[in-house]
Every structure is written in structure tokens, then in C-alpha cells.
PDB file of N, CA, C and O in Angstrom:
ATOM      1  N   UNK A   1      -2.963 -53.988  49.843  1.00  0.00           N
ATOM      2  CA  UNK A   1      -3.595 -53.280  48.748  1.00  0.00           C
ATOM      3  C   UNK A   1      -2.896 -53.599  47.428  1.00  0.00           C
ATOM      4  O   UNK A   1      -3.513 -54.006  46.443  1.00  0.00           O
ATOM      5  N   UNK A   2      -1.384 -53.364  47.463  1.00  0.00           N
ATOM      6  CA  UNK A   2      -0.123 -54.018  46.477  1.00  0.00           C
ATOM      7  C   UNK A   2      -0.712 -55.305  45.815  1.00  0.00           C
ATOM      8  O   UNK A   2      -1.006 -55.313  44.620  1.00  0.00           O
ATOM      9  N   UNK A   3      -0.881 -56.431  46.653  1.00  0.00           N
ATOM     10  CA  UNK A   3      -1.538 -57.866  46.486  1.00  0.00           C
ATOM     11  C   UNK A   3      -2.754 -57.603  46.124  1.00  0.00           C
ATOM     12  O   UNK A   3      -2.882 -58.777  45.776  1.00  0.00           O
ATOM     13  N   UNK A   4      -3.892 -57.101  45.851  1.00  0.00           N
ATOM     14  CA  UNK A   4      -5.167 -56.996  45.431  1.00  0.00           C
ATOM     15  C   UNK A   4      -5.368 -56.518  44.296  1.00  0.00           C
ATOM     16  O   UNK A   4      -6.225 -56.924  43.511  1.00  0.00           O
ATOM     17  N   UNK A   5      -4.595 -55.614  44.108  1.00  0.00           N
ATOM     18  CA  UNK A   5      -3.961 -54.727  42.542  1.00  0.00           C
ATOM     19  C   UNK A   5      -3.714 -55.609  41.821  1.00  0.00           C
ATOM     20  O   UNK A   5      -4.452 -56.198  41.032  1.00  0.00           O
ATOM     21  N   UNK A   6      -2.604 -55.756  42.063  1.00  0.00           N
ATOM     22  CA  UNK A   6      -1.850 -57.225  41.319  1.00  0.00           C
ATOM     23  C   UNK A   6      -2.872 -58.759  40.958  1.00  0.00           C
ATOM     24  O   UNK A   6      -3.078 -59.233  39.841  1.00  0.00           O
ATOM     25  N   UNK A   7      -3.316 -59.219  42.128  1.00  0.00           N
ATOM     26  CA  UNK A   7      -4.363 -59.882  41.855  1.00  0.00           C
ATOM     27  C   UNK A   7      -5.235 -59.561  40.990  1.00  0.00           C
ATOM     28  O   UNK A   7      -5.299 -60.376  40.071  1.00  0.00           O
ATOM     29  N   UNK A   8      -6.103 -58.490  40.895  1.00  0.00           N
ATOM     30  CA  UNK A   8      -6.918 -58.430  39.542  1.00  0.00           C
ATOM     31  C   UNK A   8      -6.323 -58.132  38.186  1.00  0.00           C
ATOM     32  O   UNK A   8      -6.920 -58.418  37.149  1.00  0.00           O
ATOM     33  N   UNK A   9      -5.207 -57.588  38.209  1.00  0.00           N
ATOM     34  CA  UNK A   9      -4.752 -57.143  37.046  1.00  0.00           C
ATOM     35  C   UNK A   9      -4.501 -58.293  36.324  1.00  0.00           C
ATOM     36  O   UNK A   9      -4.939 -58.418  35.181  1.00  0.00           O
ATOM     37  N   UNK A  10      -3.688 -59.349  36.997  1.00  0.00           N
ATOM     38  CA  UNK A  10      -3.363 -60.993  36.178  1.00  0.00           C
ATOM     39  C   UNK A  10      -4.946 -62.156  36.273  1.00  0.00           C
ATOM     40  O   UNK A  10      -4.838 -63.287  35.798  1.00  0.00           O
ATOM     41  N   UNK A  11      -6.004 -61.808  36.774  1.00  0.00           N
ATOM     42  CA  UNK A  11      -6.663 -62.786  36.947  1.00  0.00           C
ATOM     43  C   UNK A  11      -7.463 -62.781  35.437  1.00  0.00           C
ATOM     44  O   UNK A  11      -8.077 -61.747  35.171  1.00  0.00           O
ATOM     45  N   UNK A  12      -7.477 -63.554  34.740  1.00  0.00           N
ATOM     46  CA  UNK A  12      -8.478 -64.466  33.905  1.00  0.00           C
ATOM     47  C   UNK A  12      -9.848 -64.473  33.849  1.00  0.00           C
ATOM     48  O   UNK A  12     -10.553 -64.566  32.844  1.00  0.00           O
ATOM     49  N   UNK A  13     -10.181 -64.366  35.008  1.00  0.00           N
ATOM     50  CA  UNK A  13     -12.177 -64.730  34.941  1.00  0.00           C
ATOM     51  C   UNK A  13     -12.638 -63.818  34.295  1.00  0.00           C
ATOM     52  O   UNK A  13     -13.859 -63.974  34.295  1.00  0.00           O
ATOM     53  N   UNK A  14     -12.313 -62.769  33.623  1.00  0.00           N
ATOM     54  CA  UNK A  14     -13.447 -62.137  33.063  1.00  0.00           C
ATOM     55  C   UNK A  14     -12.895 -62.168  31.569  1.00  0.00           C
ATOM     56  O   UNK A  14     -13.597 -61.395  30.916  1.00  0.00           O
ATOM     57  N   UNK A  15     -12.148 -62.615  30.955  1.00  0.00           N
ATOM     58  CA  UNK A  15     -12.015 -62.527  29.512  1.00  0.00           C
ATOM     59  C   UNK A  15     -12.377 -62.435  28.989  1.00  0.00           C
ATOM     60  O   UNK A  15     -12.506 -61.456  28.254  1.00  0.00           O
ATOM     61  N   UNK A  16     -12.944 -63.699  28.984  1.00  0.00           N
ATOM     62  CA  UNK A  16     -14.352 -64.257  28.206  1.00  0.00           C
ATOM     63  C   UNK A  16     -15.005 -63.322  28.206  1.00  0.00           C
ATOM     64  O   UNK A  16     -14.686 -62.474  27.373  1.00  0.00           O
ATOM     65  N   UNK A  17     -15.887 -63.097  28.867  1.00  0.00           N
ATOM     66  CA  UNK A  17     -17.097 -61.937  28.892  1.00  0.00           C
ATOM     67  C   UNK A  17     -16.855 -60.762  28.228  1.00  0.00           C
ATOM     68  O   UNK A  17     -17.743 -60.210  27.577  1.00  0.00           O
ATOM     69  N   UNK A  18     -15.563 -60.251  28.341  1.00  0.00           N
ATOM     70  CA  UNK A  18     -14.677 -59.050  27.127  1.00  0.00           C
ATOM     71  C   UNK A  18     -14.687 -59.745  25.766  1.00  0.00           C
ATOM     72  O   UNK A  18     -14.922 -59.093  24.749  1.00  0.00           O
ATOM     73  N   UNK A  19     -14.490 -60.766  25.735  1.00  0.00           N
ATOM     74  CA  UNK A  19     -13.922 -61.224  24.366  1.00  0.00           C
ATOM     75  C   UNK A  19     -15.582 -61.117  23.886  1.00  0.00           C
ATOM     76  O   UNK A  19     -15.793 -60.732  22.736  1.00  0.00           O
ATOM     77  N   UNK A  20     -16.383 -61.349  24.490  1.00  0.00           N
ATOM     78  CA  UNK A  20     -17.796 -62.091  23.774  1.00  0.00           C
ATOM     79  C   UNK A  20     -18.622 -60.418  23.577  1.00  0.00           C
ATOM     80  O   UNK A  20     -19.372 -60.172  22.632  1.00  0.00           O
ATOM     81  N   UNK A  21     -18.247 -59.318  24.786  1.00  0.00           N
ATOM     82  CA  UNK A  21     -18.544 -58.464  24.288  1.00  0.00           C
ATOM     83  C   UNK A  21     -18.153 -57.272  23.433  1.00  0.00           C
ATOM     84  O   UNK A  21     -18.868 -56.297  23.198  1.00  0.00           O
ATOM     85  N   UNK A  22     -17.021 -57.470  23.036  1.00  0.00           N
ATOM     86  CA  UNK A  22     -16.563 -57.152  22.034  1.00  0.00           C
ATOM     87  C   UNK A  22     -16.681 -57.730  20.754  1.00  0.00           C
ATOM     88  O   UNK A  22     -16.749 -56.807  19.942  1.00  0.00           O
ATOM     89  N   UNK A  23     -16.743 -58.966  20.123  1.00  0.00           N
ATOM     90  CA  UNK A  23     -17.018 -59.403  19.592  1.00  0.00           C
ATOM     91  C   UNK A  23     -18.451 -59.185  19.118  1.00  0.00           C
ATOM     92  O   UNK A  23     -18.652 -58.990  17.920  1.00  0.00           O
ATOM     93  N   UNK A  24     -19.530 -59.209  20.056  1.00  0.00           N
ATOM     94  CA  UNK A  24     -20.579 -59.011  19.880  1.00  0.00           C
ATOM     95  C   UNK A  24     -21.135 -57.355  19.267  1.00  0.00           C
ATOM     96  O   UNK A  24     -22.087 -57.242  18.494  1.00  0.00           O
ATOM     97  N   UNK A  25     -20.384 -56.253  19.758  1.00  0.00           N
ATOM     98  CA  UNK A  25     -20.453 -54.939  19.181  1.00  0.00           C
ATOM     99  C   UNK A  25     -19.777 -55.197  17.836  1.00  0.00           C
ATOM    100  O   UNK A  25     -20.319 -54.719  16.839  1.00  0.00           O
ATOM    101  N   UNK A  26     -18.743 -55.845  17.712  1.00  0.00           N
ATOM    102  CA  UNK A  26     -18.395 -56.036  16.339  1.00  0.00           C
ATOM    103  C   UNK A  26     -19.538 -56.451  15.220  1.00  0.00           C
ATOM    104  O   UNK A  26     -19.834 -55.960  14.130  1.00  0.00           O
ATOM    105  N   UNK A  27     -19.970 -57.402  15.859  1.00  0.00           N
ATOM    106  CA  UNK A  27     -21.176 -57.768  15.021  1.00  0.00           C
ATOM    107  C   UNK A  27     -22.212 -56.793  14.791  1.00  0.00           C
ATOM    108  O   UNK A  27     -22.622 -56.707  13.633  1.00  0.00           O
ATOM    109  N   UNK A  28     -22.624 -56.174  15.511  1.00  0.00           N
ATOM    110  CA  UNK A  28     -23.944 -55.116  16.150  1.00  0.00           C
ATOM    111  C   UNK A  28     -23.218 -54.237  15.121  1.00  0.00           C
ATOM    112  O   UNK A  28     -24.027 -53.743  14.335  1.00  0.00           O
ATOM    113  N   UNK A  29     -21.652 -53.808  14.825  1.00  0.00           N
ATOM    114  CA  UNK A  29     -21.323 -52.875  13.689  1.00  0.00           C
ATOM    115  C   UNK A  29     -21.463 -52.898  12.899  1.00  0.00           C
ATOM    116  O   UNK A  29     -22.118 -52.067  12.269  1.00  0.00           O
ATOM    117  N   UNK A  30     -20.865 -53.980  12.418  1.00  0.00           N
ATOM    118  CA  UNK A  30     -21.061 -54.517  11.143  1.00  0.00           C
ATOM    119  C   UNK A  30     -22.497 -54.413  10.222  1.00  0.00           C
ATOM    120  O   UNK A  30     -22.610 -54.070   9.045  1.00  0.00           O
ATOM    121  N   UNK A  31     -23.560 -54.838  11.199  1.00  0.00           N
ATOM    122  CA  UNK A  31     -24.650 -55.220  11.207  1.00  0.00           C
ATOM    123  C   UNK A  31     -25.691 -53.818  10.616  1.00  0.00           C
ATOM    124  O   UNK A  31     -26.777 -53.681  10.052  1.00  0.00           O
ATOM    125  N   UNK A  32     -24.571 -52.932  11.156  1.00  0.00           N
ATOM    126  CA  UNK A  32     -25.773 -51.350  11.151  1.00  0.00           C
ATOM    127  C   UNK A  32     -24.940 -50.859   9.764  1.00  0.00           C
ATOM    128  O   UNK A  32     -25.411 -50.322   8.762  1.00  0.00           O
ATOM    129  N   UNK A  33     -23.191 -51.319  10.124  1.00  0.00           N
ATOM    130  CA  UNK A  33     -22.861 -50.420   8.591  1.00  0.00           C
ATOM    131  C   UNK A  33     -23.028 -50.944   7.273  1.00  0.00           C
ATOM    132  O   UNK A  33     -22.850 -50.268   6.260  1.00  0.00           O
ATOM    133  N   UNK A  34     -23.356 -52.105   7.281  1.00  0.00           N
ATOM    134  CA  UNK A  34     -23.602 -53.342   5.882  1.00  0.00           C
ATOM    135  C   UNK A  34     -24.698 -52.423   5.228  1.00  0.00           C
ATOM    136  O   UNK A  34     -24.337 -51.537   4.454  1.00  0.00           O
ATOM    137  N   UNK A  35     -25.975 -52.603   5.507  1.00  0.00           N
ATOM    138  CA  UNK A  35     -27.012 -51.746   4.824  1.00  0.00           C
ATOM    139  C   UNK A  35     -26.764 -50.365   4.763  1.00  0.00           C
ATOM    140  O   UNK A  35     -27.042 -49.834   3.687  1.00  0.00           O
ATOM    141  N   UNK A  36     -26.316 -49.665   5.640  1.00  0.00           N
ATOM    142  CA  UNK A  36     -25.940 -48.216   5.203  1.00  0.00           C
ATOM    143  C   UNK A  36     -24.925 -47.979   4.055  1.00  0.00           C
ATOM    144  O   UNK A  36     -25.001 -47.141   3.157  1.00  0.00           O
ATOM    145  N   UNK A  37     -23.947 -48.913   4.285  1.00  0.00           N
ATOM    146  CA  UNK A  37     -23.394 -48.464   2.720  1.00  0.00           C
ATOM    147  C   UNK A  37     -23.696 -49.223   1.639  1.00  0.00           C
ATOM    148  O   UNK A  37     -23.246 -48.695   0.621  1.00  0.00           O
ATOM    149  N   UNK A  38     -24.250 -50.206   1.435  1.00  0.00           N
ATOM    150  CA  UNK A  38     -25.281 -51.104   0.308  1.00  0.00           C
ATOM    151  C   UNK A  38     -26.331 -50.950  -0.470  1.00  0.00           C
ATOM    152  O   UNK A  38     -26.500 -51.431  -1.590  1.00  0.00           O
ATOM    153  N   UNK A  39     -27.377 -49.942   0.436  1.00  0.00           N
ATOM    154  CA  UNK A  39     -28.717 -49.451   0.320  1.00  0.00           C
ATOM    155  C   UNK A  39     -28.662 -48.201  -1.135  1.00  0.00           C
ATOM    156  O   UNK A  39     -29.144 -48.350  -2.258  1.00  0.00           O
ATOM    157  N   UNK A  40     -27.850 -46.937  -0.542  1.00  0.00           N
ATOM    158  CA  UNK A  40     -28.082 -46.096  -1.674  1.00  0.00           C
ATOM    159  C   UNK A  40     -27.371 -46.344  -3.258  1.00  0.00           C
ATOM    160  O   UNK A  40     -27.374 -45.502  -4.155  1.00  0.00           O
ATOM    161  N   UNK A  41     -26.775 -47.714  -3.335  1.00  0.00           N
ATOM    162  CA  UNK A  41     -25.927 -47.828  -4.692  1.00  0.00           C
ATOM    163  C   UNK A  41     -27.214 -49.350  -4.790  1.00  0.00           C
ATOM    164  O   UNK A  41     -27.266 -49.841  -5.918  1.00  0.00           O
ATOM    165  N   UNK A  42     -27.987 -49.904  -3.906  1.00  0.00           N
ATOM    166  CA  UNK A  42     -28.404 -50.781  -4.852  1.00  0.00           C
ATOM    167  C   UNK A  42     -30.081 -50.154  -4.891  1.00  0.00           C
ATOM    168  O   UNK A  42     -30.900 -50.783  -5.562  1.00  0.00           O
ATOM    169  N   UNK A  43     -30.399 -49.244  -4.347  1.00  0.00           N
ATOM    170  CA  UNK A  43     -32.078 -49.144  -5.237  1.00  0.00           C
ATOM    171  C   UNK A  43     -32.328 -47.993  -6.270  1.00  0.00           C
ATOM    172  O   UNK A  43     -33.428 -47.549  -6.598  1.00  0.00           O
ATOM    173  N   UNK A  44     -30.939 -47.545  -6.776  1.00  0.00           N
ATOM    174  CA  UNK A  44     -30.917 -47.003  -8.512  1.00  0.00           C
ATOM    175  C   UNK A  44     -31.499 -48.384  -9.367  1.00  0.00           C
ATOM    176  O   UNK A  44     -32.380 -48.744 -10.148  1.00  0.00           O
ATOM    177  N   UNK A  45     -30.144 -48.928  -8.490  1.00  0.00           N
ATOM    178  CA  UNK A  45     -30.316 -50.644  -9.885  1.00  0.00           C
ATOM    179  C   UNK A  45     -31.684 -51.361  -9.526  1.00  0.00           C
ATOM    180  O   UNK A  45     -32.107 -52.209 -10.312  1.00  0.00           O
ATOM    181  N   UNK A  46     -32.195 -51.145  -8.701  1.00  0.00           N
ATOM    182  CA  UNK A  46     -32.988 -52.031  -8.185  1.00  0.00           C
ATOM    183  C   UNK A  46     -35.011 -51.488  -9.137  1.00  0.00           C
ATOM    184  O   UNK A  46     -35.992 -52.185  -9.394  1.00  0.00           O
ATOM    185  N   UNK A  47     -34.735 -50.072  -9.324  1.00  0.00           N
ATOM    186  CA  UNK A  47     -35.572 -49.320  -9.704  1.00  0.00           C
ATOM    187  C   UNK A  47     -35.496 -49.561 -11.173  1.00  0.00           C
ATOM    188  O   UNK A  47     -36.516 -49.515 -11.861  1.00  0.00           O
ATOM    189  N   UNK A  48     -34.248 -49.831 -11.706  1.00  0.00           N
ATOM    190  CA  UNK A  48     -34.198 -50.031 -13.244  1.00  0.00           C
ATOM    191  C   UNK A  48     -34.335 -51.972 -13.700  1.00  0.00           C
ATOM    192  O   UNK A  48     -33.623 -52.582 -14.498  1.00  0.00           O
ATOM    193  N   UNK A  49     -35.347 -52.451 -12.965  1.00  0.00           N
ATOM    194  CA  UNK A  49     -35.302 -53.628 -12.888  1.00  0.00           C
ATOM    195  C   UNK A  49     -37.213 -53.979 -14.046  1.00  0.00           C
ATOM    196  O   UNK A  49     -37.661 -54.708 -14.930  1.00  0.00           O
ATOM    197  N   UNK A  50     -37.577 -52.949 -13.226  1.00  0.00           N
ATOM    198  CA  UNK A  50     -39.671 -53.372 -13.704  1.00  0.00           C
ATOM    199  C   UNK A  50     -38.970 -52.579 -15.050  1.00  0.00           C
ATOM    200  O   UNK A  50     -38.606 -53.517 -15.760  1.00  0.00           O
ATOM    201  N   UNK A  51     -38.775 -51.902 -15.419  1.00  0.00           N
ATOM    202  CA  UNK A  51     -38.755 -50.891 -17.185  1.00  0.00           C
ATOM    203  C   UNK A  51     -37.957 -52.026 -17.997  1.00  0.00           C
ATOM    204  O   UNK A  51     -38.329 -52.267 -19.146  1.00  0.00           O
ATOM    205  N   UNK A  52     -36.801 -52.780 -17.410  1.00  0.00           N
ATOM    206  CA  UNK A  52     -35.967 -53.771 -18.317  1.00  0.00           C
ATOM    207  C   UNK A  52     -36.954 -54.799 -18.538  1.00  0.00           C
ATOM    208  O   UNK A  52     -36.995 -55.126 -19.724  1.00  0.00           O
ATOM    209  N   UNK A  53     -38.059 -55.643 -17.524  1.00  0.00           N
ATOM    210  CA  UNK A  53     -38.738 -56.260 -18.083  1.00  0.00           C
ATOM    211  C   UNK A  53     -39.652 -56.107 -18.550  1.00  0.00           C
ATOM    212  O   UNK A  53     -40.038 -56.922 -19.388  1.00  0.00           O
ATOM    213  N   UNK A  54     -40.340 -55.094 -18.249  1.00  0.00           N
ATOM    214  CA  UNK A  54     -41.347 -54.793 -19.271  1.00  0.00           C
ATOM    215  C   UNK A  54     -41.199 -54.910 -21.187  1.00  0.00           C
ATOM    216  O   UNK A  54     -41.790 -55.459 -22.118  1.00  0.00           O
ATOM    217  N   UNK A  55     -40.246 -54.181 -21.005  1.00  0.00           N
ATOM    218  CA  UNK A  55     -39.901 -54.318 -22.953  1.00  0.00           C
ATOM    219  C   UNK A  55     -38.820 -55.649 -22.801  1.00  0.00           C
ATOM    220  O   UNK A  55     -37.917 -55.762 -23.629  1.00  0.00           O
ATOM    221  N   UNK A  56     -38.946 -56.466 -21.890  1.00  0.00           N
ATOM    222  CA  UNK A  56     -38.304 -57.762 -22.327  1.00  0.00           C
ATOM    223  C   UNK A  56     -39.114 -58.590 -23.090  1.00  0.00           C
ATOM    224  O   UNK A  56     -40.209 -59.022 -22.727  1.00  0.00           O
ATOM    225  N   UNK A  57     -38.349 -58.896 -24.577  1.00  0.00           N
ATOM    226  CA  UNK A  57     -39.298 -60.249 -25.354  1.00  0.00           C
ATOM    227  C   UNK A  57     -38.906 -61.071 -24.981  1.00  0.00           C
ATOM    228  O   UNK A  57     -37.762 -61.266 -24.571  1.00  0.00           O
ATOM    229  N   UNK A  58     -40.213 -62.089 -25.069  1.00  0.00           N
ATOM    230  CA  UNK A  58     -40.318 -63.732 -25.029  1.00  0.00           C
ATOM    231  C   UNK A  58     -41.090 -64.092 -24.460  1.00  0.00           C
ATOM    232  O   UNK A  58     -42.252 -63.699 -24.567  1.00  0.00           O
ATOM    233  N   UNK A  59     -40.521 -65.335 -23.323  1.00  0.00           N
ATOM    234  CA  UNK A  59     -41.780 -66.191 -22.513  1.00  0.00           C
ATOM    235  C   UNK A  59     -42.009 -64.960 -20.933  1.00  0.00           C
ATOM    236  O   UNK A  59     -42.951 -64.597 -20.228  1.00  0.00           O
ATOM    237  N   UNK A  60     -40.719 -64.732 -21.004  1.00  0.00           N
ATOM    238  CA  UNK A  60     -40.446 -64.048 -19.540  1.00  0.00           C
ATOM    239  C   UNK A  60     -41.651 -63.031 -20.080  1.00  0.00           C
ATOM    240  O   UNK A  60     -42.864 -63.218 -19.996  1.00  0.00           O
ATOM    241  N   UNK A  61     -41.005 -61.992 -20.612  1.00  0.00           N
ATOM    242  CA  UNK A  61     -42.452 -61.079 -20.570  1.00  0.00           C
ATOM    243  C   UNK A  61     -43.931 -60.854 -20.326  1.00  0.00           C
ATOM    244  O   UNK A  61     -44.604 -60.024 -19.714  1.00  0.00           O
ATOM    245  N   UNK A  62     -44.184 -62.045 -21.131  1.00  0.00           N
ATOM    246  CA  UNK A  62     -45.426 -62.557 -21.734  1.00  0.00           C
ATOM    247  C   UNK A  62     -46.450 -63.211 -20.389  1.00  0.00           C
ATOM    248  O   UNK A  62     -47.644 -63.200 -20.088  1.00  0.00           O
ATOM    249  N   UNK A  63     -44.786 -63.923 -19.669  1.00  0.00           N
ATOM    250  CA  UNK A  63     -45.469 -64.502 -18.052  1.00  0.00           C
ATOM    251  C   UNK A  63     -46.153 -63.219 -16.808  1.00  0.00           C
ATOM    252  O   UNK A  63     -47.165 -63.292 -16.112  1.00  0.00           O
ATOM    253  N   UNK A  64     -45.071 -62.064 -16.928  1.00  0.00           N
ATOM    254  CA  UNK A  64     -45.223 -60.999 -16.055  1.00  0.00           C
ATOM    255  C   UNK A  64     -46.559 -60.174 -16.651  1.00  0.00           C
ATOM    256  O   UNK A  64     -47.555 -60.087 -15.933  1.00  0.00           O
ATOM    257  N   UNK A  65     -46.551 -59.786 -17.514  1.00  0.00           N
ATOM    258  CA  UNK A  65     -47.885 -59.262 -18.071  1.00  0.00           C
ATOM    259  C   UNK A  65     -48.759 -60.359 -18.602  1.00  0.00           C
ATOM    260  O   UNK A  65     -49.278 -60.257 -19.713  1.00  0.00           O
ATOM    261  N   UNK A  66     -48.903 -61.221 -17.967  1.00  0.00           N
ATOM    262  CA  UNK A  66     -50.186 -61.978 -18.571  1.00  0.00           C
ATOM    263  C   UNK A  66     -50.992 -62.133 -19.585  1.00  0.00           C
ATOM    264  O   UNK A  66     -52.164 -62.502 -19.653  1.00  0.00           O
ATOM    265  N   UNK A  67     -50.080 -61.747 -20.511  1.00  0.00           N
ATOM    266  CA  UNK A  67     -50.658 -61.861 -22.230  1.00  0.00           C
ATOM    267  C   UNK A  67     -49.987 -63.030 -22.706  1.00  0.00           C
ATOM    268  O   UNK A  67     -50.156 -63.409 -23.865  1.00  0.00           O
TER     269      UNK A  67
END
């Protein structure tokens, strides 16, 4: 039983598969917390984008409103 213990505790074959799934929740974290903390600080700015061009002069303007 001593020898079987021991045997799995030092064996190798499954590393990999730890390393890749860990790695992989890392990603899957990352993945969910990127937009959660990004989202509510960029669609203030994102909302003050159509009012800046609207009263923008020149060609730009002139292209968006079609006058």
C-alpha cells in the first residue's frame, strides 16, 4: 500500500493535464473579469462620442450628416 502511495505521489503523467487546466481557468478568468471591469468606465466615454461629432466642423461632420 506504502509502494502505491508513493508511486502516485512522484509519478508525472498527469501534469500536463493540471498545468493545461489550470492555465485554461486562468484564461476563462481573465476572460470574464476583462469586460467586467472595462465596461462601466468605457460607455460614459463611449456615449459622449455622437454629441462631440455632431458639433464637429469640417469635412468629418459634413460626411456623418450628409450635408
Amino acid at each position: 500500500m506504502r509502494n502505491a502511495f508513493s508511486n502516485f505521489i512522484y509519478s508525472e503523467s498527469g501534469a500536463v493535464t493540471v498545468d493545461w487546466v489550470v492555465l485554461t481557468g486562468a484564461i476563462a478568468g481573465i476572460a470574464i473579469a476583462v469586460p467586467t471591469l472595462v465596461l462601466p468606465n468605457l460607455l460614459p466615454v463611449a456615449s459622449g462620442v455622437q454629441p462631440a461629432l455632431d458639433v464637429a466642423p469640417g469635412l468629418g461632420a459634413s460626411l456623418i450628416t450628409g450635408n
